[in-house]
C-alpha positions as CSV (number, residue, x, y, z in Angstrom):
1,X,10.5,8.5,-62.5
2,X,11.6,10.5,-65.5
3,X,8.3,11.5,-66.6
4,X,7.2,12.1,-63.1
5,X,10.4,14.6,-63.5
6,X,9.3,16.3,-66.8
7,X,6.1,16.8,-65.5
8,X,6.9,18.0,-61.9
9,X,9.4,20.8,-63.9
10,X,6.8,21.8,-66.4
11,X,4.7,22.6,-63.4
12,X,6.6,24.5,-61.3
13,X,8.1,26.3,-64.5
14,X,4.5,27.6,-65.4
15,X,3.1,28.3,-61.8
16,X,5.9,30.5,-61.4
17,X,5.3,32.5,-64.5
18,X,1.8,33.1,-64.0
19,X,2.3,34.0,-59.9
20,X,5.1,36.6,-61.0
21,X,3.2,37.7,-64.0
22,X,0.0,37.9,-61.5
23,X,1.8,40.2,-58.6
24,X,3.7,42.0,-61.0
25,X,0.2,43.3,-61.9
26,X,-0.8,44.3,-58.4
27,X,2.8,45.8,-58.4
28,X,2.9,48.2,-61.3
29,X,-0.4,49.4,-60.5
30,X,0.8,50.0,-56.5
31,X,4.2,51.9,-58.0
32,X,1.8,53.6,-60.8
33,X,0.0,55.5,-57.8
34,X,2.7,55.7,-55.2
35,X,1.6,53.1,-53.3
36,X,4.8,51.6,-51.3
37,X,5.1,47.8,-51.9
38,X,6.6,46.2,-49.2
39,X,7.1,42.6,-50.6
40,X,7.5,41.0,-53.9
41,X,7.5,37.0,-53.2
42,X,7.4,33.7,-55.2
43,X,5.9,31.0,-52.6
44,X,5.4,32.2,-49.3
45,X,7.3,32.4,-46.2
46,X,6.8,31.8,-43.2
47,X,9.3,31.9,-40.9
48,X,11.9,32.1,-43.2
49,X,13.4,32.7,-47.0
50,X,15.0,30.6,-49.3
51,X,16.2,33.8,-50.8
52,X,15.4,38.0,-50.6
53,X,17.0,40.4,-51.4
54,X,16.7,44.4,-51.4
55,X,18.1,46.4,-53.8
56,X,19.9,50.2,-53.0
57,X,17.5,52.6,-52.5
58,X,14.2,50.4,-53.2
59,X,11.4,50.4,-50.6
60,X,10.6,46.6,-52.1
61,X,12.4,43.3,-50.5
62,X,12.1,40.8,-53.7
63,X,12.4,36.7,-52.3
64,X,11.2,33.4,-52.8
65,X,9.4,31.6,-50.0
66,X,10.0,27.7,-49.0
67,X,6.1,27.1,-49.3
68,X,5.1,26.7,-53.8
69,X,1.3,27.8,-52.4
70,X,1.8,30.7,-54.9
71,X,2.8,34.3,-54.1
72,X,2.1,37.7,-53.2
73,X,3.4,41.3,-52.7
74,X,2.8,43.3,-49.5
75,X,1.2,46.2,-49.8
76,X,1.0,49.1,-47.3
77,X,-1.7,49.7,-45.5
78,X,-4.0,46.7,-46.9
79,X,-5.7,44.3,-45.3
80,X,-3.9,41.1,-47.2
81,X,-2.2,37.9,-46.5
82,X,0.2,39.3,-44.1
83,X,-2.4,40.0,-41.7
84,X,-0.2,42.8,-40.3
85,X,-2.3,44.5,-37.8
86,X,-0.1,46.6,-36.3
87,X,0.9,48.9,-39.4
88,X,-3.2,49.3,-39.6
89,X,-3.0,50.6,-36.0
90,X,-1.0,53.3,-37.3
91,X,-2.1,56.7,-38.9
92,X,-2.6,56.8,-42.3
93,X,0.4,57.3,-44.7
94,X,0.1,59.3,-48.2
95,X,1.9,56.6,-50.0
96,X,-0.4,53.6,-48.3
97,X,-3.1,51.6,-50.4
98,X,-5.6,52.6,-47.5
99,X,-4.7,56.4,-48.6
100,X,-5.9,56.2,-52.0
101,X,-9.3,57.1,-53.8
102,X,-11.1,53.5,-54.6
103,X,-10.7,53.5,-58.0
104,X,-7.0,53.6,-57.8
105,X,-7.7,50.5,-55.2
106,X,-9.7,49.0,-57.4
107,X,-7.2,49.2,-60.0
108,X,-4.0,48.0,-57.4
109,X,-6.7,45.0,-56.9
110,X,-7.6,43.7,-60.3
111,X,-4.0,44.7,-61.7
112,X,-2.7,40.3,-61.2
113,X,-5.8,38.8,-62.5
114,X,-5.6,42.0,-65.4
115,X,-1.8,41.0,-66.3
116,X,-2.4,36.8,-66.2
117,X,-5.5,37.5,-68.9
118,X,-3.2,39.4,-71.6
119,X,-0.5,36.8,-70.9
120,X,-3.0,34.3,-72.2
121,X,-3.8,36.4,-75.4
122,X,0.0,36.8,-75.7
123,X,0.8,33.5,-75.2
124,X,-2.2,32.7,-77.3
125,X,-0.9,34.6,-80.2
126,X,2.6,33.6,-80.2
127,X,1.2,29.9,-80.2
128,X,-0.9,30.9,-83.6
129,X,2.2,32.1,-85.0
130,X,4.6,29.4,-84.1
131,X,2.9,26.6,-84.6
132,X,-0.5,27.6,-86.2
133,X,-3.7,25.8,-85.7
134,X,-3.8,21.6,-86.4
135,X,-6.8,19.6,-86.1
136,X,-8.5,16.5,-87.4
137,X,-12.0,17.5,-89.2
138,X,-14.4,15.4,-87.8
139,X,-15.8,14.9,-90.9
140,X,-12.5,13.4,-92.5
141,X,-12.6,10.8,-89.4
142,X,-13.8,8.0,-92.3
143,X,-14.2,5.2,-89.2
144,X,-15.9,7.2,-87.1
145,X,-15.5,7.7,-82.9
146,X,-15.9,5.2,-80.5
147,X,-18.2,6.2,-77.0
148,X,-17.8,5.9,-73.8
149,X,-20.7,3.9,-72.1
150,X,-22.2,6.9,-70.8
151,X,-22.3,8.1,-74.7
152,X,-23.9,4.9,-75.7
153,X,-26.5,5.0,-73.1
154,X,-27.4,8.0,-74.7
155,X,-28.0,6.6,-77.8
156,X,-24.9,6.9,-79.8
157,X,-23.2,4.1,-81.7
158,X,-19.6,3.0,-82.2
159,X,-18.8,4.1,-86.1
160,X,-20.5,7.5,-85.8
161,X,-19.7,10.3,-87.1
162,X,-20.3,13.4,-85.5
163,X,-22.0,16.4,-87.8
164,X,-23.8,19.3,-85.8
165,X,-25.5,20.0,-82.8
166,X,-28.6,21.6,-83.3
167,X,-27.8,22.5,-86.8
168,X,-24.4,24.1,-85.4
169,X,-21.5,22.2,-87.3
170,X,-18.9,20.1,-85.5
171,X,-15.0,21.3,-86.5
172,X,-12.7,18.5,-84.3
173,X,-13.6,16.8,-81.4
174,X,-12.2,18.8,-78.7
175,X,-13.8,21.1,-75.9
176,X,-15.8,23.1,-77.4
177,X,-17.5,20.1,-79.2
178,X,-18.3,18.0,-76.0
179,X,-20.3,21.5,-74.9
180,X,-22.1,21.9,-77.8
181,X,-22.9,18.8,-77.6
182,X,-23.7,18.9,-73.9
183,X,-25.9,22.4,-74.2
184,X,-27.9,20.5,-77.5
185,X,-31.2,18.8,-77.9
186,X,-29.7,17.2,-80.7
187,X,-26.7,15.9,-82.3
188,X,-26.8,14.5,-85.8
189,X,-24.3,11.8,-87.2
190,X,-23.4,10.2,-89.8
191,X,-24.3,6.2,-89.5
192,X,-24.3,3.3,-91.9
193,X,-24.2,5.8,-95.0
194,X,-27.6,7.9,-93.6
195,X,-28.0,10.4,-91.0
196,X,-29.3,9.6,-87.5
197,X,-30.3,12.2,-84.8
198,X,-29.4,11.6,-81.0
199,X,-31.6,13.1,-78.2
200,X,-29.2,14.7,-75.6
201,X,-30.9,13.6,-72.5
202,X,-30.8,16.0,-69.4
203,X,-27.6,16.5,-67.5
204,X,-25.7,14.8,-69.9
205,X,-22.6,16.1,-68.9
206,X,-22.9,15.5,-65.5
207,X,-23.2,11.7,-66.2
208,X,-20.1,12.2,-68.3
209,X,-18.2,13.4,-65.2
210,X,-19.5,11.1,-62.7
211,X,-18.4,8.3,-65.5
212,X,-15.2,9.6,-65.7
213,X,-14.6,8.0,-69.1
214,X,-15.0,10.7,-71.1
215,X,-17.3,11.2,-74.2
216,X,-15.9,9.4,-77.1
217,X,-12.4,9.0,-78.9
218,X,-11.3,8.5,-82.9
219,X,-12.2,4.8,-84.3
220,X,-8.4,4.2,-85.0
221,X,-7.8,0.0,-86.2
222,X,-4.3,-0.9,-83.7
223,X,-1.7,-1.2,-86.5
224,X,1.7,-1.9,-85.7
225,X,4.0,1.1,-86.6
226,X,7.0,-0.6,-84.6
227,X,7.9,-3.1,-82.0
228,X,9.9,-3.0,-78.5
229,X,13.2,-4.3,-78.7
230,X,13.1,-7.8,-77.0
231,X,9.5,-7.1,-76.2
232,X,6.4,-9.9,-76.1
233,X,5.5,-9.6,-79.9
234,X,8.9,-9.2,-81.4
235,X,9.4,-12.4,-79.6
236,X,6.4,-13.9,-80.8
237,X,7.2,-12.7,-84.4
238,X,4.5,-10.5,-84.9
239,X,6.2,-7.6,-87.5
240,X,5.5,-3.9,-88.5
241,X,2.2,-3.4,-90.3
242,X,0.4,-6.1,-88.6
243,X,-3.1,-5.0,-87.5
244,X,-4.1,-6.8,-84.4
245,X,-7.3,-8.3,-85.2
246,X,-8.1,-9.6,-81.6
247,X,-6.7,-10.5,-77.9
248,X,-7.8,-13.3,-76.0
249,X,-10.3,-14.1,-78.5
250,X,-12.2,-10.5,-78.5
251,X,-12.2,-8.0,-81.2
252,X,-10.1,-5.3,-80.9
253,X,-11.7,-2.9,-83.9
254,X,-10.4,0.2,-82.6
255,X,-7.3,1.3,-80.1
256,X,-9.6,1.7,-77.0
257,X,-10.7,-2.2,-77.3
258,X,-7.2,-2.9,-77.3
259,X,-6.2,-1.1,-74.2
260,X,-9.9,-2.3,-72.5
261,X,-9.3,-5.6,-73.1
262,X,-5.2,-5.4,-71.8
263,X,-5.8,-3.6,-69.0
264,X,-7.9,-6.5,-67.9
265,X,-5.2,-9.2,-67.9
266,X,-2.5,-9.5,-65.0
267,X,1.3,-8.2,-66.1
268,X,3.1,-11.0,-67.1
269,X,0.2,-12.5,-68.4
270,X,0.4,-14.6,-71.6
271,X,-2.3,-13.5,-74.2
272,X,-3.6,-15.1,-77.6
273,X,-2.8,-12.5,-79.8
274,X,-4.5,-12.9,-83.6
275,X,-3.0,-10.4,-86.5
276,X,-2.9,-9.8,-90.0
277,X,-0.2,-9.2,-92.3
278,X,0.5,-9.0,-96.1
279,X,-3.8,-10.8,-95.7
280,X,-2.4,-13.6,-93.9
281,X,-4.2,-14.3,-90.6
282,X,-1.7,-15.6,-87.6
283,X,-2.6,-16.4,-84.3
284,X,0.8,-16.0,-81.4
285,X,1.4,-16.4,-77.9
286,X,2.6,-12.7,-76.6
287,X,3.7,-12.3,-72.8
288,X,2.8,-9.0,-71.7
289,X,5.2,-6.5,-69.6
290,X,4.8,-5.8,-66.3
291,X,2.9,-2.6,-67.0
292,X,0.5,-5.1,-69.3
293,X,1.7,-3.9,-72.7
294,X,1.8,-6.3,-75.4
295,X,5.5,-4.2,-76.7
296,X,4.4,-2.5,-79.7
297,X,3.7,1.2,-80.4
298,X,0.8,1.9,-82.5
299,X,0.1,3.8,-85.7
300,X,-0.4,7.7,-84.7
301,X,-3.7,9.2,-85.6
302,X,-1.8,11.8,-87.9
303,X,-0.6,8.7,-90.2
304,X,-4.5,7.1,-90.0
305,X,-6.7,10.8,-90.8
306,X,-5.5,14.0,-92.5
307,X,-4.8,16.5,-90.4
308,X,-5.3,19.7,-91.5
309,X,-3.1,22.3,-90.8
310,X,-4.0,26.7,-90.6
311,X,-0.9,28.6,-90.7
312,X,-0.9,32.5,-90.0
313,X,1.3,35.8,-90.5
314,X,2.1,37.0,-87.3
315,X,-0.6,40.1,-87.6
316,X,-2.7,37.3,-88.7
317,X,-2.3,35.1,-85.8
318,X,-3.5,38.7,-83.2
319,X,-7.3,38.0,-83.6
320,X,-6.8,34.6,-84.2
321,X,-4.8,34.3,-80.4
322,X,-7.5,37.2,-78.6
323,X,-10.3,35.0,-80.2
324,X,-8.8,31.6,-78.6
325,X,-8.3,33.4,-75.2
326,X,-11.6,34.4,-75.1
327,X,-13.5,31.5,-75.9
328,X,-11.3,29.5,-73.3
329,X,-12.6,31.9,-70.9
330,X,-16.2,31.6,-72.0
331,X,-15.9,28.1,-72.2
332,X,-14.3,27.7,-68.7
333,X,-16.7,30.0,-67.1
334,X,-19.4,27.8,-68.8
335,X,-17.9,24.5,-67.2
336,X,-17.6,26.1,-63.9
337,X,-21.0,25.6,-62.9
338,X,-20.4,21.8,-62.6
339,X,-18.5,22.5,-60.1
340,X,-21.6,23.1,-57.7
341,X,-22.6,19.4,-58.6
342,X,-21.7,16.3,-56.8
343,X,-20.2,14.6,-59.7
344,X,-18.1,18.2,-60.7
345,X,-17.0,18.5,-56.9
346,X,-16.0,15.1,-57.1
347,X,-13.7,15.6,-59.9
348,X,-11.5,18.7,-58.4
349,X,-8.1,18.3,-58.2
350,X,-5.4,19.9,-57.2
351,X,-1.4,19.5,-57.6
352,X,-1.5,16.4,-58.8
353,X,-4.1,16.9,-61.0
354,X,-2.8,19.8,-63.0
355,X,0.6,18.3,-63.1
356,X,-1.0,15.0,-64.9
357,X,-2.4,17.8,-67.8
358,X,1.1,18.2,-68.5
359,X,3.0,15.8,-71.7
360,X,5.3,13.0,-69.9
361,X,7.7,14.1,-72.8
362,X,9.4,18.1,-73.7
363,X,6.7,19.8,-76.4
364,X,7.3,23.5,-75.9
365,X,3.9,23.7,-77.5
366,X,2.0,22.1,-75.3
367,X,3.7,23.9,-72.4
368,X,2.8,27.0,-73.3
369,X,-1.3,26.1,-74.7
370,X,-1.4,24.9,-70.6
371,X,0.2,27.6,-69.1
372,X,-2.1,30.0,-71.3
373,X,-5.4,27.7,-69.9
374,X,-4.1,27.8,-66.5
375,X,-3.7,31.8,-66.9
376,X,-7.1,32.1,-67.7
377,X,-8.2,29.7,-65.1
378,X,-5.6,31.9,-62.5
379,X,-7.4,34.9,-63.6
380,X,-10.8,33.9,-63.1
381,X,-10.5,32.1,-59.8
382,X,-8.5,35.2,-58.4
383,X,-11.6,37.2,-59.5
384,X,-14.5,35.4,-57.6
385,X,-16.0,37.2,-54.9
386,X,-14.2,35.5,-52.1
387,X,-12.7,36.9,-49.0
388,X,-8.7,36.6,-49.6
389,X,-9.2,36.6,-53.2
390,X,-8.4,39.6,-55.2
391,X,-12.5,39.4,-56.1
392,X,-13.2,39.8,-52.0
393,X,-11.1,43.0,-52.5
394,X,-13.1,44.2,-55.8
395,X,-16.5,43.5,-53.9
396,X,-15.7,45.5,-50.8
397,X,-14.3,48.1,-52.8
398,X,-17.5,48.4,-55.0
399,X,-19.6,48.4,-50.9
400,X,-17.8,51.5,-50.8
401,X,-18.1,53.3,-53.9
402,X,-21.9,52.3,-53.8
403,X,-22.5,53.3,-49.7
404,X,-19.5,55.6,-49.8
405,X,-18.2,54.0,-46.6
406,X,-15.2,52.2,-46.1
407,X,-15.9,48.8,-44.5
408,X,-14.3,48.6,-40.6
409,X,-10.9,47.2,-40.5
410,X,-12.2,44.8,-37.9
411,X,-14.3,43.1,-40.6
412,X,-11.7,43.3,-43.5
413,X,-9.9,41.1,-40.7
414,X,-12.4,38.8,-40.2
415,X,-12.8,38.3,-43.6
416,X,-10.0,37.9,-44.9
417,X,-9.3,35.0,-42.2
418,X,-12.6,33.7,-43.3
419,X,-11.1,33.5,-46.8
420,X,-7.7,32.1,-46.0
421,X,-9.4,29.1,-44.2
422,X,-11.7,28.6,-46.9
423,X,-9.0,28.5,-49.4
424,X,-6.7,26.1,-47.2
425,X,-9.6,23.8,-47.0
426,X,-10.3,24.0,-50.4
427,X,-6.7,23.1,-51.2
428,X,-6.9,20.1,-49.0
429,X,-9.1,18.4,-50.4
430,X,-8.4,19.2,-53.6
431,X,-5.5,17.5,-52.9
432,X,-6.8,14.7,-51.1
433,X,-8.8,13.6,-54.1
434,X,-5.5,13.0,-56.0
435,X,-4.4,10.9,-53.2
436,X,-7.7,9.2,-53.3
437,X,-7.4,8.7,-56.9
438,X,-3.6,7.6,-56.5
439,X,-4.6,5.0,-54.3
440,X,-7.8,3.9,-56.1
């Protein structure tokens, strides 16, 4: 429940940022050319307000709505979520968004998704400077990865180490690797002291999706670094610095074997657990928890590999953080045509999704690296050319700058319902894959 806590807060903490961030876009943009803002809302509300308020002498009511779908400002005389027809009856008023030349609109419009991008660089920079940059060089992983099954099939083997992708070399295993290595013809590793090349077949990453195992993981041998009060192996005797050699009679080389092999057995479940310590071989009786663990916490990868570690001024860490933020959108744009596939459609999620990205425990710096993705992510989505989106907006408003005609208002109402029901369903069963998944 606690970590269903953490991560519920860390949520809701950076989907609030980024929607205030977002409309505070399309806000100073709207106040920049006079443009009356009706609105300024966290959630929506209909019906009714957890909060609002109105300050003396401001044309803007500021709340927060009961329903955490996001947010939104009202702007007069535009065609938007309110769906007030009535004010569009009227004449037009000098200080309405309808009023204005279209490149001021255009501006008002791309203002949100404008403001979430430079919060990524910021946040992207501050990040650099904090904490700096920390990976594992795949070359100093000595024991190699272990694959997924989908990897295997593909022709790699346990024990490899990854080099390059058609000549490009690797740096750590992380995103940007897994699409080189998705985009290549051919990845070369290091195997049994000599170099091997691995075809990528077609749709490799699709495979990878539909798999939903991954791509491969560091070979790390499951050493004890400390035990469970009262747990199974305490009880059994097993001590710090053992290295778990096998469970129920089946090699457990690296940490994913382990947890393979565990997750297979029934909690409560008594396992034959064989270690070794001090070159003594010992073979125990563990009962396992009720969540199937055996009551020991592992070695960490930072104690097993070096990790290196790039450290930067703060004027250092600008291009460093504009550099990140751009690749992640480059990178995300990339990804998003797998989207369009069966196995990519598949994988959406929604709440529940983005709320599992989150650490079970407080690490400010993990907070803010997924706030800063999901800013980018928030950006580009609000872009796309879809009625209700900020992108509907930018394409009608580029119609008429190109036809120099405004579209009617009948259609910008048709449209934009179009878009709201195709964002509500959208939403649904976004959502209704993490209840599948839950349940599965």
């Amino acid at each position: 429940m606690e970590t269903f806590l953490i991560k519920a807060l860390q949520l809701i903490m950076s989907l609030s940022l980024l929607v205030i961030v977002h409309e505070f876009g399309h806000f100073l943009f709207a106040r920049l050319f006079k443009v009356r803002v009706e609105k300024f809302y966290l959630f929506f509300n209909p019906w009714f307000s957890l909060f609002k308020f109105r300050p003396k002498k401001s044309e803007t009511e500021y709340g927060i709505g009961w329903l955490p779908l996001g947010g939104y400002v009202k702007i007069a005389g535009m065609i938007d979520e309110s769906m007030d027809k009535e004010q569009m009856k009227q004449p037009e008023q000098p200080w309405e968004f309808r009023s204005k030349p279209a490149w001021q609109r255009l501006l008002i419009m791309i203002g949100g998704v404008l403001f979430n991008f430079i919060l990524a660089l910021l946040i992207y920079i501050m990040i650099a400077f904090t904490w700096g940059k920390s990976y594992i060089p795949v070359q100093n992983v000595s024991s190699g990865f272990t694959f997924s099954q989908t990897a295997l099939d593909a022709g790699f083997m346990n024990g490899d180490i990854l080099l390059s992708a058609d000549g490009k070399d690797f740096k750590a295993l992380d995103g940007k690797t897994l699409r080189m290595i998705a985009d290549a013809k051919e990845v070369k590793v290091l195997r049994h002291n000599g170099t091997a090349i691995v075809n990528i077949p077609e749709n490799f990453m699709e495979s990878l999706i539909a798999s939903k195992e991954g791509f491969a993981d560091y070979r790390i041998r499951p050493v004890v670094a400390d035990l469970i009060s009262g747990g199974g192996a305490e009880q059994a005797g097993i001590t710090k610095d053992s290295k778990i050699i096998s469970v129920n009679y089946k090699l457990t080389e690296d940490i994913s074997q382990l947890f393979k092999i565990l997750d297979e057995c029934a909690p409560g479940d008594s396992v034959t657990v064989c270690y070794q310590q001090n070159k003594k071989t010992n073979f125990v009786k563990v009962k396992l928890s009720d969540d199937k663990k055996l009551g020991i916490q592992l070695q960490p990868i930072t104690e097993v590999y070096d990790l290196k570690v790039e450290t930067y001024s703060f004027f250092e860490a600008i291009p460093v953080g504009v550099k990140e933020g751009f690749e992640t959108l480059t990178g995300y744009v990339s990804d998003f045509k797998y989207v369009f596939t069966k196995e990519g459609a598949s994988s959406i999620g929604g709440f529940g999704t983005i709320g599992s990205i989150f650490p079970s425990s407080w690490d400010w710096e993990a907070f803010w690296k997924m706030t800063a993705f999901l800013s980018v992510i928030l950006a580009f989505m609000n872009i796309l050319p879809i009625p209700a989106l900020d992108g509907g907006h930018v394409l009608f408003l580029l119609y008429e700058v190109i036809v120099r005609r405004k579209p009617s208002m009948k259609f910008m109402e048709y449209a934009q319902t179009a878009g709201m029901i195709l964002l509500i369903l959208l939403l649904i069963y976004a959502n209704a894959n993490d209840i599948i998944r839950l349940f599965n």
